[in-house]
C-alpha positions as CSV (number, residue, x, y, z in Angstrom):
1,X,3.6,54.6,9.7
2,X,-0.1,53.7,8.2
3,X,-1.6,50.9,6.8
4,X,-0.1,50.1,3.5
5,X,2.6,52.6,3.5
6,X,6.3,51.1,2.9
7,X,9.5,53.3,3.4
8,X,9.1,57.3,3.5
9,X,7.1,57.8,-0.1
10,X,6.2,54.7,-1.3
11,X,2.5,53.0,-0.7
12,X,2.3,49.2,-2.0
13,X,-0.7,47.6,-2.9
14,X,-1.2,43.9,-4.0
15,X,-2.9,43.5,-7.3
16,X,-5.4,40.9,-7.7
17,X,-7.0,39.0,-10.3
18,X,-9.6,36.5,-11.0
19,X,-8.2,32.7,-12.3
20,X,-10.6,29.7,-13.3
21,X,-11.1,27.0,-10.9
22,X,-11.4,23.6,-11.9
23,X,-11.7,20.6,-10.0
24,X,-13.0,17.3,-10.2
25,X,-15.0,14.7,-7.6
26,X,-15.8,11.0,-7.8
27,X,-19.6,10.8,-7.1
28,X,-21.3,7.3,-6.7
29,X,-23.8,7.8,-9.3
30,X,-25.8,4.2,-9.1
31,X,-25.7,1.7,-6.8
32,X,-25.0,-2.2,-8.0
33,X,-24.9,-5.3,-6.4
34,X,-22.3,-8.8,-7.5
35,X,-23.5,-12.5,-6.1
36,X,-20.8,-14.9,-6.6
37,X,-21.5,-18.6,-6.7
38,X,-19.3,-21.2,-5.7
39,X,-18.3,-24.1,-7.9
40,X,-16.2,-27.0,-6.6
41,X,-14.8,-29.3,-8.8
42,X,-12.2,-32.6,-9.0
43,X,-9.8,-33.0,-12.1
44,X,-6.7,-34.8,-12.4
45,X,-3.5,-32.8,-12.7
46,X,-0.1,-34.1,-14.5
47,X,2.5,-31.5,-14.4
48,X,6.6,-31.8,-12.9
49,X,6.6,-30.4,-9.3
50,X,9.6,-28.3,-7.9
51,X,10.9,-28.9,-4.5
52,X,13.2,-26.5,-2.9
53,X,15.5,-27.0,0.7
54,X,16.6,-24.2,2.7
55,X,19.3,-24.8,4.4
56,X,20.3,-22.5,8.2
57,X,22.2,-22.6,10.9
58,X,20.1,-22.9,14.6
59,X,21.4,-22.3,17.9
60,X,21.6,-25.5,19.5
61,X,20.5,-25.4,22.9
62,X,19.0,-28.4,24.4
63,X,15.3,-27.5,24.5
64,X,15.5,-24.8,22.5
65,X,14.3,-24.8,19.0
66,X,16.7,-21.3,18.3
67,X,16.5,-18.4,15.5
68,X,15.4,-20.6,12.4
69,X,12.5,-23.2,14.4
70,X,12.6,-26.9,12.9
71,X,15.2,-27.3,10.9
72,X,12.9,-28.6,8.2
73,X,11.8,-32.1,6.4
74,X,12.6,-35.2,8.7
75,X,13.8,-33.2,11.9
């Protein structure tokens, strides 16, 4: 059998046709430069602070601090 022949009689072809194209790119179009300037300042704050505790479970082997580390304030 030939190039582009299929079954006993039968010649396929593949059709083409031309489609748009459209796309889309990020060009750097200008170049611009940022200063920052660094302002320290003091002010007195009054608001309610929250204070949580976690709570875990360590494994207690002497010298060993275990899973969880300290087992937080005071210890």
């Amino acid at each position: 059998m030939g190039a582009g022949r299929t079954g006993a009689h039968g010649r396929s072809c593949t059709p083409s046709a031309e489609r748009p194209v459209v796309r889309k790119e990020t060009v750097g179009v200008e170049r611009v430069r940022l200063e920052t300037d660094k302002v320290t300042e003091e002010r007195e704050v009054s608001e309610d602070v929250r204070k949580e505790e976690i709570q875990y479970d360590t494994d207690e082997r002497p010298g060993k601090e275990g899973r969880g580390g300290k087992r937080g304030p005071g210890h």
